[in-house]
C-alpha positions as CSV (number, residue, x, y, z in Angstrom):
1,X,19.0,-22.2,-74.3
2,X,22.1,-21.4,-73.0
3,X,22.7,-18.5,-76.1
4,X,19.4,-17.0,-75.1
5,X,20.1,-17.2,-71.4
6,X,23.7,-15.3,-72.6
7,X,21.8,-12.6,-74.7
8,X,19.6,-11.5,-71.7
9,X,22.2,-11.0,-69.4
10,X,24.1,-8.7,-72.3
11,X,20.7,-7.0,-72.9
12,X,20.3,-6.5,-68.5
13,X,23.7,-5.3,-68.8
14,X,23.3,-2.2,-71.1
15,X,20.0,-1.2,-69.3
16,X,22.7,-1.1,-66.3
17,X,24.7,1.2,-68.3
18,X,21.9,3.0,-69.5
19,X,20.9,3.6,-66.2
20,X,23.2,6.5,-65.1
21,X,23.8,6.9,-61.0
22,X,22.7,10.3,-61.7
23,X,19.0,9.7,-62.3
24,X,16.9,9.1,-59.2
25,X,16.2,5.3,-58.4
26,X,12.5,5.1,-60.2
27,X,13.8,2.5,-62.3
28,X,14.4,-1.4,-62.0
29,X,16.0,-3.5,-64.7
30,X,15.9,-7.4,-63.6
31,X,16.5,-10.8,-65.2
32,X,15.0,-13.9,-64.5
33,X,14.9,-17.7,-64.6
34,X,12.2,-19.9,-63.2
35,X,10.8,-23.7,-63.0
36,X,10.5,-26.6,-63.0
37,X,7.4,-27.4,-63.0
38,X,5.5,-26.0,-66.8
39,X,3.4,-28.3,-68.8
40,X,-0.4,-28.6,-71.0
41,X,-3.4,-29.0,-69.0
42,X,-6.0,-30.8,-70.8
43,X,-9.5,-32.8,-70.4
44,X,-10.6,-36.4,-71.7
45,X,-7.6,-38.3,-70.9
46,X,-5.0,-38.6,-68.8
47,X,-2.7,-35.7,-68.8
48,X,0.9,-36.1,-67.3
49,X,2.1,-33.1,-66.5
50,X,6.1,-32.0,-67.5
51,X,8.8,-29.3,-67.2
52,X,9.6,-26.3,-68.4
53,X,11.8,-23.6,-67.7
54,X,11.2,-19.9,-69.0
55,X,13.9,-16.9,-68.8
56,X,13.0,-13.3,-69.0
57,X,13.6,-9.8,-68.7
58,X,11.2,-7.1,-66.6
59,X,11.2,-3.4,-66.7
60,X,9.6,-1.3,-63.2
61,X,8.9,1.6,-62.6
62,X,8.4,2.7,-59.0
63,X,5.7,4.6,-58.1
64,X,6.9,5.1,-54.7
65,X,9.3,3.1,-52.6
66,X,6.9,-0.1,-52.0
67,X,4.8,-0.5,-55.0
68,X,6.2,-0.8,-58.9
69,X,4.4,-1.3,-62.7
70,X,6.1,-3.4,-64.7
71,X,6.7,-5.6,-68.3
72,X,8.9,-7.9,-69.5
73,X,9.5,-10.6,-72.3
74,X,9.8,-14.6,-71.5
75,X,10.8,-17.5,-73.4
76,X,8.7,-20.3,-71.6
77,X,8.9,-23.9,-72.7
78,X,6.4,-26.4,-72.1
79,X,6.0,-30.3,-72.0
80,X,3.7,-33.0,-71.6
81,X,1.8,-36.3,-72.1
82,X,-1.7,-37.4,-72.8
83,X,-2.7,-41.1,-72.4
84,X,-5.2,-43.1,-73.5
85,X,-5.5,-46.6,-72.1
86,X,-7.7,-47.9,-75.4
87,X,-9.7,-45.7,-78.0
88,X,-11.3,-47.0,-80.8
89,X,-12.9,-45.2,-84.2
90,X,-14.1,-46.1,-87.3
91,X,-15.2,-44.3,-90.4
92,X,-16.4,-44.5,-94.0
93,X,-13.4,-43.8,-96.6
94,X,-13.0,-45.9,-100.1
95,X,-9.8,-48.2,-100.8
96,X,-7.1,-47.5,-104.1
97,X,-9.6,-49.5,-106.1
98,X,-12.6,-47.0,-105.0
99,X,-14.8,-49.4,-103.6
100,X,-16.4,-48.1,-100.3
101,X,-15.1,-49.6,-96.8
102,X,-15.5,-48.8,-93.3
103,X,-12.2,-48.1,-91.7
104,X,-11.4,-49.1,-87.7
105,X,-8.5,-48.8,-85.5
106,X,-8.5,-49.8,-82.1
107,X,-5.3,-48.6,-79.9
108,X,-4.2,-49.6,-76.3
109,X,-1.9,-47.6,-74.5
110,X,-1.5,-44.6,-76.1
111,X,0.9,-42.1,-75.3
112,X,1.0,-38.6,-77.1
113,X,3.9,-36.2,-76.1
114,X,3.3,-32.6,-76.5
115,X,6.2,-30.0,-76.8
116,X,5.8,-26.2,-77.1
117,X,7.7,-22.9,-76.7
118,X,6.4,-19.7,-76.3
119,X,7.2,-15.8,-76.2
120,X,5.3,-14.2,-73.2
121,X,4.5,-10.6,-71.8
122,X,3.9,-10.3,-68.6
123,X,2.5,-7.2,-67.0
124,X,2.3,-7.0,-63.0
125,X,1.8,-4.9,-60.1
126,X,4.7,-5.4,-57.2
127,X,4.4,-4.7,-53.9
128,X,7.4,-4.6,-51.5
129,X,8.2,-4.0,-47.7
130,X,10.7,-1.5,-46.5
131,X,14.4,-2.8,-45.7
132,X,17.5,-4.5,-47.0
133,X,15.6,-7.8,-46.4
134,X,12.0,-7.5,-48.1
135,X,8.9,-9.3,-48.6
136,X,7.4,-8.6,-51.7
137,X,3.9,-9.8,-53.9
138,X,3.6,-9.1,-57.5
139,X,0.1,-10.2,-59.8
140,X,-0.7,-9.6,-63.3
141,X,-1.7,-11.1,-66.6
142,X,0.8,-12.8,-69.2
143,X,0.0,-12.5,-73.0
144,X,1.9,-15.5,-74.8
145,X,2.4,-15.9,-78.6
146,X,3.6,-19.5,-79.8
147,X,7.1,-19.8,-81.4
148,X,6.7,-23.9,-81.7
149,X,5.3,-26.9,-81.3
150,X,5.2,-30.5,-81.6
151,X,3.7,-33.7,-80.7
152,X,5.2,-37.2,-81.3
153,X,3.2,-40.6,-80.0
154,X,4.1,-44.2,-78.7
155,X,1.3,-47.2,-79.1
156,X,1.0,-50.5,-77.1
157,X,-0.9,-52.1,-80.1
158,X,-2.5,-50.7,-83.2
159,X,-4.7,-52.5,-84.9
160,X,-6.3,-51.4,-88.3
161,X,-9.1,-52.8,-90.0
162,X,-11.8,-52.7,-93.1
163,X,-14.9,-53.6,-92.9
164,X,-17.1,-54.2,-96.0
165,X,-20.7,-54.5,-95.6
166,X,-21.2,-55.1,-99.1
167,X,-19.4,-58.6,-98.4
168,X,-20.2,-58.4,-94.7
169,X,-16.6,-59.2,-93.9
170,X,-13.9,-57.3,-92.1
171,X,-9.9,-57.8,-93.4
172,X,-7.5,-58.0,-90.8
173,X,-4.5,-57.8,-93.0
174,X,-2.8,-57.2,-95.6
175,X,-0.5,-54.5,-94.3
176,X,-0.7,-52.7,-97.8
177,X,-3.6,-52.2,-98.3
178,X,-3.2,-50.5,-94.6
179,X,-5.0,-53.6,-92.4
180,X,-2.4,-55.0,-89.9
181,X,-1.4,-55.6,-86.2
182,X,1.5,-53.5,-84.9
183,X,3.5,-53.3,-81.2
184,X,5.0,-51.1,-79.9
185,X,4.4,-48.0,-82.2
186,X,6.4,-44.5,-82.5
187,X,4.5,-42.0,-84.9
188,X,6.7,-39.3,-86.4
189,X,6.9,-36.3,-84.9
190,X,4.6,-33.4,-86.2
191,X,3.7,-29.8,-85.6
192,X,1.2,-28.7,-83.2
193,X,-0.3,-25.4,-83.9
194,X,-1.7,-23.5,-81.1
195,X,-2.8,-19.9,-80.7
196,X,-2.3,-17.1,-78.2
197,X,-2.4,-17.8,-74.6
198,X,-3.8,-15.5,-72.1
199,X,-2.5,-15.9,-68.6
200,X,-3.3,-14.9,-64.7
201,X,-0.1,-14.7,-63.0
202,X,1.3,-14.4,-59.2
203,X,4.5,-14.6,-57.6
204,X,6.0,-13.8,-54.4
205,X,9.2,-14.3,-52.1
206,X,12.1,-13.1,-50.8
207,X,14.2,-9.4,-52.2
208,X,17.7,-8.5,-50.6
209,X,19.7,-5.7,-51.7
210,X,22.9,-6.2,-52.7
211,X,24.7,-3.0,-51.9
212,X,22.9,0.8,-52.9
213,X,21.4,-0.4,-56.6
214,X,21.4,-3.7,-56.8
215,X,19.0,-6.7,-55.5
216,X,18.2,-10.4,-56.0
217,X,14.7,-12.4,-56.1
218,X,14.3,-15.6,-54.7
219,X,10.5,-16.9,-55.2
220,X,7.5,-19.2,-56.0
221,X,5.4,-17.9,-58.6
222,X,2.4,-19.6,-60.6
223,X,1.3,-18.9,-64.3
224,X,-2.1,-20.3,-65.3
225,X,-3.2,-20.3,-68.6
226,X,-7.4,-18.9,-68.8
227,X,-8.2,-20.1,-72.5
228,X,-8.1,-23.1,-74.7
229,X,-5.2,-22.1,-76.9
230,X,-5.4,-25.4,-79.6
231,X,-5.8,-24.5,-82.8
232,X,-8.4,-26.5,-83.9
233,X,-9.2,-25.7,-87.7
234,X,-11.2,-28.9,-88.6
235,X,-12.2,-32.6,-86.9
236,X,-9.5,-35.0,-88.1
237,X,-9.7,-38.7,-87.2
238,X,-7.2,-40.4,-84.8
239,X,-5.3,-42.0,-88.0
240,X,-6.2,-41.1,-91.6
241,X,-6.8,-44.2,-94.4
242,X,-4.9,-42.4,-97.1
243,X,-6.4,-44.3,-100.3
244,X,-3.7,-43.3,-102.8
245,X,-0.7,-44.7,-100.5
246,X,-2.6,-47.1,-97.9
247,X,0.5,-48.1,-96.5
248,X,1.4,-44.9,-94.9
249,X,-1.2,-44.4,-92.6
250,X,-1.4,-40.7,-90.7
251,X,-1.8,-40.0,-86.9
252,X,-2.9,-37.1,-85.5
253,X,-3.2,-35.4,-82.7
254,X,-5.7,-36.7,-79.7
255,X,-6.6,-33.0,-79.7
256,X,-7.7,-33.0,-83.5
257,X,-10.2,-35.8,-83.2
258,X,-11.0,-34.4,-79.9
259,X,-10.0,-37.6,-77.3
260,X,-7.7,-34.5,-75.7
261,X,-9.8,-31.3,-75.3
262,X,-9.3,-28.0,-73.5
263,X,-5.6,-27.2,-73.6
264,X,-4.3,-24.6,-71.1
265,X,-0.7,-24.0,-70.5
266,X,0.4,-23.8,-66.3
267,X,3.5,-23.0,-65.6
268,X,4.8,-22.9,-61.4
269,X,7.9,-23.4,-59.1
270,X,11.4,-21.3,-58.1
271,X,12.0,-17.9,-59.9
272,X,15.6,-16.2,-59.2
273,X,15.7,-12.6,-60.6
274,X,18.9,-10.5,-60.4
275,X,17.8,-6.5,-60.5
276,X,19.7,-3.4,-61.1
277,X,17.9,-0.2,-59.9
């Protein structure tokens, strides 16, 4: 973070140079850093929300002294958790010997952590009083496309079962055959693939010139994501009987099976921007 945070302030600094004194002051070169506060909103459990920080660049142009156009590019990084105090599925599946079973889990406190990063371009309207000291509002939309994602989960209890109807009797164990009792799970991490994110986007604060061309931005500002951005290609269960290795059971995402629904990305707190004009 620190390399990319380095590489945007060379980039802001050959925009300075670019930006020769003799050309009239249409022009505004700025970067940025904001957070803390940028996590996954979601429906059907419990979402705890995490942080994030995000670090950009922004082009204006000035259309007159108080009002500007601009764009930019944003790295944005998101976290957060979804839990599940107990959730319980079953399905039909056959076993390494191919004889038809139902397969259950039940699962108490569940915990699924959800990491992503993401490349956004935000396009605004700014508006700004007259002064050394000025007030100014900027609104827009953010387009976001996903660089990565993962999603890693701790379990209470997991316990796995098969039920056979033709016997009418339900095995408990042996672990092999992927039956057992387990505390205190930690799944491995996995990808999480999501789509692009479209955005609403306001900020507003405080600008103070810093001598005839340059200025700095202290602010609140609010991103909030309008779509469901998971990319959901088919219904998986929860965990996945895997006949030819029973052992190694698979867990998925709570937004595969569809516990964890509607995934928007919000993203809100302090943005500091240092401008060149």
């Amino acid at each position: 973070m620190k390399k990319y945070i380095k590489s945007l302030a060379i980039i802001a600094a050959f925009f300075a140079a670019s930006n020769s004194y003799g050309q009239d002051k249409k022009q505004e070169f700025s970067i940025s850093l904001g957070g803390p506060f940028s996590f996954i909103k979601s429906t059907g459990g419990e979402y705890v929300p995490g942080n994030g920080i995000n670090a950009g660049l922004r082009y204006a142009y000035y259309l007159n002294e108080g009002l500007s156009l601009g764009v930019g590019v944003e790295y944005q990084t998101y976290t957060s958790d979804s839990k599940f105090s107990y959730i319980f599925g079953q399905y039909n599946t056959v076993d390494p010997e191919n004889e038809a079973f139902q397969f259950r889990y039940r699962l108490t406190n569940l915990r699924e952590e959800q990491k992503l990063t993401y490349i956004n371009v935000p396009i605004n309207i700014q508006f700004e009083t007259p002064g050394t000291s000025k007030l100014y509002v900027s609104a827009g939309a953010k387009i976001g496309f996903a660089s990565s994602g993962t999603y890693q989960s701790t379990i209470g209890n997991s316990t796995t079962s098969g039920y056979y109807p033709q016997y009418n009797v339900e095995l408990f164990s042996p672990a092999f055959a992927g039956f057992a009792n387990v505390n205190d799970l930690k799944t491995p991490e996995k990808d999480l693939d999501t789509k692009v994110s479209y955005s609403a986007t306001f900020e507003t604060g405080l600008k103070q010139e810093l001598g005839n061309r340059n200025s700095i931005y202290i602010g609140t500002y609010l991103d909030y994501g309008l779509n469901d951005i998971y990319d959901k290609k088919e219904n998986k269960n929860l965990i996945q009987y895997n006949a030819d290795v029973p052992v190694e059971l698979q867990y998925n995402s709570a937004f595969d099976s569809g516990f964890a629904r509607n995934m928007r990305l919000v993203s809100y707190g302090i943005k500091l921007r240092f401008a060149i004009r």
